[in-house]
C-alpha positions in Angstrom: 90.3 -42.0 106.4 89.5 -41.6 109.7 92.1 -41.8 112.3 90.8 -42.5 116.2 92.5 -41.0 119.2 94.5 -43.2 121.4 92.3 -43.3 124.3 94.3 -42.1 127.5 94.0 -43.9 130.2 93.0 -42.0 133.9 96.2 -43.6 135.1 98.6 -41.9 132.5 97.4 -38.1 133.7 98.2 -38.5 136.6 101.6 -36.5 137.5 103.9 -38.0 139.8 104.4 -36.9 143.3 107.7 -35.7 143.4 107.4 -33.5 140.5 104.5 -31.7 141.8 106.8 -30.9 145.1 109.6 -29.6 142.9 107.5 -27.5 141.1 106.2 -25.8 144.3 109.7 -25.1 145.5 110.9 -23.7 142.5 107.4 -21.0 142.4 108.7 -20.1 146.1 111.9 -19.4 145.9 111.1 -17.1 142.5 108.8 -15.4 145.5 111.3 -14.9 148.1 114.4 -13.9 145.5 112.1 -11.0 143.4 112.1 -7.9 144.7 108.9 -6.7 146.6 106.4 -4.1 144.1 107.1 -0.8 146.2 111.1 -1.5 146.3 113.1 1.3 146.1 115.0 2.0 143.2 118.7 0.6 143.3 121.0 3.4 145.0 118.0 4.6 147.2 116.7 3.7 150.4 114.0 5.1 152.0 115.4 6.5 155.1 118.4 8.9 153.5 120.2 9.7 157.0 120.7 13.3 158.6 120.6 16.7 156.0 124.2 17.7 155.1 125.9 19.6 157.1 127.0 23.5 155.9 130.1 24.4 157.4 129.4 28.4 157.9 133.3 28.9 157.4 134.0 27.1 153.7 135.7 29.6 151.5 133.4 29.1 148.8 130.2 30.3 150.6 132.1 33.9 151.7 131.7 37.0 149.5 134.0 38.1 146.5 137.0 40.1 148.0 136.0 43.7 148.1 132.5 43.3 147.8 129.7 45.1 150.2 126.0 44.4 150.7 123.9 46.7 149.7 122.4 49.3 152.2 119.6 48.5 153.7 115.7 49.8 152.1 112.6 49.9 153.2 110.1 48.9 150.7 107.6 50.9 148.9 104.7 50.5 151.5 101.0 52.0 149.4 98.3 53.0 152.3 95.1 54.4 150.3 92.4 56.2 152.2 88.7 56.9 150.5 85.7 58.8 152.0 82.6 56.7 152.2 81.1 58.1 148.6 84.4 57.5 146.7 84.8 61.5 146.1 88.1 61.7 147.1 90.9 59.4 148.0 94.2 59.8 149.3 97.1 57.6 148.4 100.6 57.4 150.4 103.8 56.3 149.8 107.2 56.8 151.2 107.8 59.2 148.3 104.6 60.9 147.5 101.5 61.9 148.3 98.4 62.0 145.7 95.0 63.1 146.2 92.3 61.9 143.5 89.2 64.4 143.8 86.1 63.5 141.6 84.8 65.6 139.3 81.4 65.8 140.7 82.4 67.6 144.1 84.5 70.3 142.2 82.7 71.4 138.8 79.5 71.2 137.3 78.4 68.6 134.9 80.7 69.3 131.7 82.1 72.5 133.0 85.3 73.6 134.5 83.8 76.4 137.0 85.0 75.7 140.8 81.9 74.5 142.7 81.9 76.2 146.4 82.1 72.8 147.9 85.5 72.7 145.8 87.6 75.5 147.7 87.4 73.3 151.1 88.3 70.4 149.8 91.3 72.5 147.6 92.1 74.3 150.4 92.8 70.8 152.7 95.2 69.9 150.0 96.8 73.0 150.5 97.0 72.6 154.3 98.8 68.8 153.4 101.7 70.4 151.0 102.3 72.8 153.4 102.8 70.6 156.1 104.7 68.1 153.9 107.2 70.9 152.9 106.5 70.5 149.2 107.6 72.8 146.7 106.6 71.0 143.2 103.2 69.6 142.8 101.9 67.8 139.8 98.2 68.6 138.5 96.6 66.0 136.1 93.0 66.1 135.0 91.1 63.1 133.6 87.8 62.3 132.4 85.7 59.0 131.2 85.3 57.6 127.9 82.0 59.4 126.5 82.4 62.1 124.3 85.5 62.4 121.4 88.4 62.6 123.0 90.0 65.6 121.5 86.5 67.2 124.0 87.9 64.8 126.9 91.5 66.1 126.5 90.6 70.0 126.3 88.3 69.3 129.3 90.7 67.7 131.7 93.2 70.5 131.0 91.2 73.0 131.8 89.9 71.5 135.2 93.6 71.0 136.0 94.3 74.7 135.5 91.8 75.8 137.7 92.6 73.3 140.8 95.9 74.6 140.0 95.1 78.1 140.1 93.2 78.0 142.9 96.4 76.2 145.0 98.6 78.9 144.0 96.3 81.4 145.5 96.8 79.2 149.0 100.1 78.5 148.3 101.7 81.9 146.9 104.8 81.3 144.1 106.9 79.1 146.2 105.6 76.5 144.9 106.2 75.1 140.8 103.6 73.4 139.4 103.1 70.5 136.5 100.0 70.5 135.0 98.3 67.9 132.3 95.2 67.1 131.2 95.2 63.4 130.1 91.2 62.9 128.7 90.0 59.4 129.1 93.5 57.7 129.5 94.8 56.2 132.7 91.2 55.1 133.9 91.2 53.8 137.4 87.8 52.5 136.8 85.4 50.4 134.4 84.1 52.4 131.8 81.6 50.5 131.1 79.2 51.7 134.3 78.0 54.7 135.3 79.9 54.2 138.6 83.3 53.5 136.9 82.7 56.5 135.3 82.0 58.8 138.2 86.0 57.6 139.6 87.6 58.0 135.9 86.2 61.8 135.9 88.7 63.2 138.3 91.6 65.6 139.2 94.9 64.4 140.9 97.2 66.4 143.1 100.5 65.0 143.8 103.7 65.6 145.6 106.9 64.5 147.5 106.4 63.5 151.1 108.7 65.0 153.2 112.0 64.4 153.6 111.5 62.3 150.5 
């Protein structure tokens, strides 16, 4: 069975006139009631007014009854100061004063003999605690990474004893002394080069800065 379409005729698709109109006005005035896209969310605007005023004198922004600020401190200011070839380097704070001298400049290669070029450089360390006032210095040896360490420790120790030794000469028995030999800890440098290595073999002289 077949069943035909009714056949529409051009005159019934037409839509009337007035209908057409009403639909328009209904699409614009949807328009002008919806909110635009970048509208702010309800309860904010844009423009928020003037910052709140603080009132210096409300109760609740004044300290607890009794209480004090603390005294005033200047901060722990670090000023390091190298010579050009990295064998020595001086490092100050407002409480002490360290000196880091290589190994190179004050001992032969795995030896803990004072090289000549070592009693200048001693004795300007010598010249600094005196003028600083010290009377306790700390003396701490290091060395790099190659070797065992039980060798590194030994070795450290005994190039602390003799910068040691040779500062007591200068400094006469005023002056107490700590002395450590710490081997390959505390590295200041990479390992892991030749140059690092050079700046981990080293002695360190340290004291109080005057009136510290």
């Amino acid at each position: 069975m077949t069943v035909n379409p009714v056949p529409v005729s051009p005159r019934s698709r037409r839509v009337p006139r007035s209908a057409v109109t009403a639909a328009v006005a209904l699409l614009l005035a949807a328009a002008l009631s919806a909110p635009p896209a970048h509208a702010d969310p309800p309860g904010v605007t844009e423009d928020s007014g003037p910052p709140v005023r603080i009132d210096p004198h409300d109760p609740d922004l004044r300290m607890v009854q009794g209480a004090k600020l603390a005294p005033a401190k200047v901060l722990n200011i670090k000023s390091i100061v190298e010579t050009d070839d990295g064998s020595e380097r001086r490092q100050d704070t407002n409480d002490n004063v360290t000196f880091a001298l290589q190994a190179e400049v004050l001992f032969g290669k795995d030896s803990a003999e004072l090289t000549s070029d070592a009693l200048s450089r001693i004795g300007a360390i010598a010249d600094e605690v005196r003028k600083q006032h010290a009377t306790s210095l700390r003396v701490f040896g290091f060395t790099d990474n190659l070797g065992s360490a039980s060798h590194g420790l030994v070795l450290s120790k005994k190039r602390a004893t003799a910068v040691q030794e040779e500062l007591a000469k200068d400094l006469g028995s005023e002056v107490a002394f700590q002395i450590r030999g710490y081997g390959e800890q505390y590295p200041i440098a990479d390992n892991s080069t030749e140059e690092g290595r050079k700046k981990n073999r080293r002695v360190e002289v340290s004291f109080p800065r005057a009136g510290s």
